[in-house]
N, C-alpha and C positions, 0 to 999 in steps of 0.2 A: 810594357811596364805600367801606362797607364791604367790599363785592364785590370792589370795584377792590383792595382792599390783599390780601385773598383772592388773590387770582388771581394778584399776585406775588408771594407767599411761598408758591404752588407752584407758580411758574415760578423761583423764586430754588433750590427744594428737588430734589436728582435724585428721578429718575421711578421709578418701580416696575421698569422694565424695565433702567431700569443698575442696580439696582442686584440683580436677577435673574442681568444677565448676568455682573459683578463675582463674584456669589456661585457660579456658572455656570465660570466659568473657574478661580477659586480652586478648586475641586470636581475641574474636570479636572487640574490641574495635581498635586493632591495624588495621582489616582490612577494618573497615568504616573510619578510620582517610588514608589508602593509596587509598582506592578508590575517598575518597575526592580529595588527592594531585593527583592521578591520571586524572581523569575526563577534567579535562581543558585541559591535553596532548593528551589525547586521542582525544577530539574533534577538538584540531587543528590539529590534523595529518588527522581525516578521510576530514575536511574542506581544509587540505590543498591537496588532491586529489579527490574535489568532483566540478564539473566546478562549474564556476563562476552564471553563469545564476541560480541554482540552491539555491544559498546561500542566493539569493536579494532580495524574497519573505516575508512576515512576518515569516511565519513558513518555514524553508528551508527543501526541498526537499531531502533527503539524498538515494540516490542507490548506490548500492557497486556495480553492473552491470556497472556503470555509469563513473567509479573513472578512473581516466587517469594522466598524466604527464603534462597538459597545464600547470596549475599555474606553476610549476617550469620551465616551459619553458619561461611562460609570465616573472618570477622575473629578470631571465638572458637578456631577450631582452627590458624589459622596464628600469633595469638602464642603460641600453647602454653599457654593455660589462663592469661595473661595479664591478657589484657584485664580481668579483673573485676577487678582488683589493680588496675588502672591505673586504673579508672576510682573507687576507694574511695579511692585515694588521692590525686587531684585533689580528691574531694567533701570528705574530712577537711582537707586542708589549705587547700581556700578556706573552709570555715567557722571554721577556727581564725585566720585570717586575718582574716574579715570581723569574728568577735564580739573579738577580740584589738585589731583597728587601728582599730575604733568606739570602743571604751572607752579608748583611748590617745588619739585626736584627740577627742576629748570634754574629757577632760582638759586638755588641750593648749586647746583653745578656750575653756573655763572660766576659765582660767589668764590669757589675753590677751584676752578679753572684760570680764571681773571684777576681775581684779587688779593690783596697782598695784607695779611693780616698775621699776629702773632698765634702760636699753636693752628695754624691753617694746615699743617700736613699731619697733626696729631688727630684732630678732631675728627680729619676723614678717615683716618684709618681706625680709629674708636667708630664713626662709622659705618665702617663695613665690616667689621667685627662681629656687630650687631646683628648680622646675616648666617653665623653660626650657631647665635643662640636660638634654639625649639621653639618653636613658638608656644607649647605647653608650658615651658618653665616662664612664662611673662602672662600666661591666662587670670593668677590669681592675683597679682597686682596691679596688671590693667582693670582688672572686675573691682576691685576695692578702688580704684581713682575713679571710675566713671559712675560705679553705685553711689557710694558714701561723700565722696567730693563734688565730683560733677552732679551731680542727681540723675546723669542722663539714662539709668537703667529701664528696657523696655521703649526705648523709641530709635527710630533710627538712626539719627544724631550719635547715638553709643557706636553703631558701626561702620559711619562715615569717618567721625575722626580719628580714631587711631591706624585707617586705613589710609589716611592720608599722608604719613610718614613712611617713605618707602626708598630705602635704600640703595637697594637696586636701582630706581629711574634717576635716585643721585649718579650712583655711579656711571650710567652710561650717561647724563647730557654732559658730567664732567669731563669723559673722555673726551666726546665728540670736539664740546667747544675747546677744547684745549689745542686741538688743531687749528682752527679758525686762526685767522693773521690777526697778529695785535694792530695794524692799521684802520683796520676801521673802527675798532675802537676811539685810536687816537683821533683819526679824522672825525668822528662824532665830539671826540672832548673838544675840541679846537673851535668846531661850529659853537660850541658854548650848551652841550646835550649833557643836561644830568646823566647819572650813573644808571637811575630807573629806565630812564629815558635810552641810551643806549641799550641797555636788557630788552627793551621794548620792541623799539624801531630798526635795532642791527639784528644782535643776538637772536632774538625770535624767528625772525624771517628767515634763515640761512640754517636754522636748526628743526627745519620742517622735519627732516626725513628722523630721526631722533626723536622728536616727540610724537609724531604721529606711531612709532613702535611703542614707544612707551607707554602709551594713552591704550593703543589695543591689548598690549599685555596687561597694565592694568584692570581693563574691562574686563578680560577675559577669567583673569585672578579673585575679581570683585565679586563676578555672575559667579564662580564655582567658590566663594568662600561659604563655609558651612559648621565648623564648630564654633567662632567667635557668635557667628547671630544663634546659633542653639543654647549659647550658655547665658547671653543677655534678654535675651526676649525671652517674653511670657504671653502675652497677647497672641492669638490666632489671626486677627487683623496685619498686625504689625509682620509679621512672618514674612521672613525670603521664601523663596520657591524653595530649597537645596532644603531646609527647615519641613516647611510643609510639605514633602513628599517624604520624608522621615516619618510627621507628624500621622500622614496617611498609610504607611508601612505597619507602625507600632498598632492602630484599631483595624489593618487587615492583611493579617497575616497568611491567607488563606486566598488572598486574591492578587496572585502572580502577575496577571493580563495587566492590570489598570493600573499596579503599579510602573508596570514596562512601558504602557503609553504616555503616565505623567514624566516617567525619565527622557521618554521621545520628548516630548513636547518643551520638558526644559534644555535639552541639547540641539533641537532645530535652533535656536536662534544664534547660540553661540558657533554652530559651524556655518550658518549662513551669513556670521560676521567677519568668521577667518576668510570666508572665501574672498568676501566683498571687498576685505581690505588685506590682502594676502601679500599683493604689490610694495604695497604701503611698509608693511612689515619687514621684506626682501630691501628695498631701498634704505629702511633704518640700521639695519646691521651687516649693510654691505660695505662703511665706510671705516679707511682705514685707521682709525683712530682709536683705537684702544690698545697702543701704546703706552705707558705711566706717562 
């Protein structure tokens, strides 16, 4: 009898071999969907070391015999000693961005997780509202507050701050901290700890793995943002990278290679930052708190 009840609870159980081939399929399907996302990387790195003359053809010519350093030699000499400006000044201004709109939606999330205030469940969801509107339909009267009001048109300043309002990293440090135990709040109010002072000293420290996601997807959003600085800047100085290889497309149309090696050159830094901090990322949106 024992056997018999055996014997249907591993015929009731699947077998080793679905669930082989379940893991089997899942396996392939994940590496036709990275050869997908890879494939356009790939050919702009071997295009962006494969001369120019080569590319211009209907069918381009590809030798690895052949593959040299011109295009990124031609990127540096054709903006005119450019390019390194353009690329310091995407780096400084996504990081003034990233550490700048961490510590503002940090706030902001402390503020509507913690605190008790009237229209506090309207204003977040007014909010996050603001996450369905285009960002085209808000281009023309951002441009008219920061032209005409601010004066800030053509300088950086124009594209740090309204990048510094980000909804998104409200929403996730409000989830996060809303799990957080109101005790150590209270144990900080009792020591006689301002409210800053709690956001400071408690809040901050325990909301590493949350800001440190937010801070990289910010930087990562910052380095790839590209129509707001196209439409504010005018200076060739002042120019983001994502701008000036645009910049550099438009007077050469005809030169395929060196534009492939300045797209190289602006995507090495951002994949060498997802790797670096890839951990960082996995521990911010591994916690379970995004719950309402």
């Amino acid at each position: 009898m024992v056997q018999l009840n055996e014997l249907r609870e591993i015929g009731t159980r699947p077998t080793d071999w679905a669930k082989n081939l379940r893991l089997s399929a899942a396996s392939l399907i994940l590496v036709l969907w990275a050869l997908v996302v890879f494939l356009p990387l790939a050919w702009m790195g071997i295009c962006a070391f494969t001369p120019n003359e080569n590319l211009l053809f209907t069918r381009p010519v590809i030798r690895f015999e052949a593959f040299s350093l011109d295009n990124l030699r031609s990127v540096f000499r054709r903006s005119n000693g450019l390019f390194d400006n353009w690329l310091f000044n995407s780096f400084y201004i996504a990081l003034v961005v990233s550490i700048g709109s961490t510590f503002l939606s940090a706030m902001a999330g402390y503020s509507y997780a913690k605190m008790r205030f009237p229209g506090r469940q309207v204003i977040f969801w007014i909010l996050l509202a603001t996450l369905m509107v285009p960002y085209q339909a808000i281009v023309i009267p951002l441009f008219v507050v920061v032209n005409n009001m601010l004066r800030l048109a053509d300088s950086h300043w124009a594209i740090i701050l309204p990048q510094l309002a980000a909804p998104a990293g409200v929403f996730f440090c409000r989830q996060y901290m809303k799990t957080l135990p109101s005790d150590l709040e209270d144990a900080a109010r009792i020591d006689g700890c301002s409210e800053f002072g709690i956001f400071c000293r408690v809040i901050l420290p325990v909301s590493r793995p949350v800001l440190a996601a937010t801070a990289i997807f910010t930087f990562l959003w910052s380095w790839e943002s590209f129509f707001w600085p196209l439409v504010i800047l005018r200076s060739e100085k002042r120019f983001v990278l994502q701008v000036g290889l645009a910049y550099l497309q438009d007077n050469s149309l005809l030169s395929p290679g060196y534009l492939m090696a300045g797209a190289l050159a602006a995507s090495i830094p951002v994949v060498l930052f997802f790797i670096v901090f890839q951990r960082q990322l996995t521990k911010g949106f591994s916690f379970g708190g995004l719950q309402g």
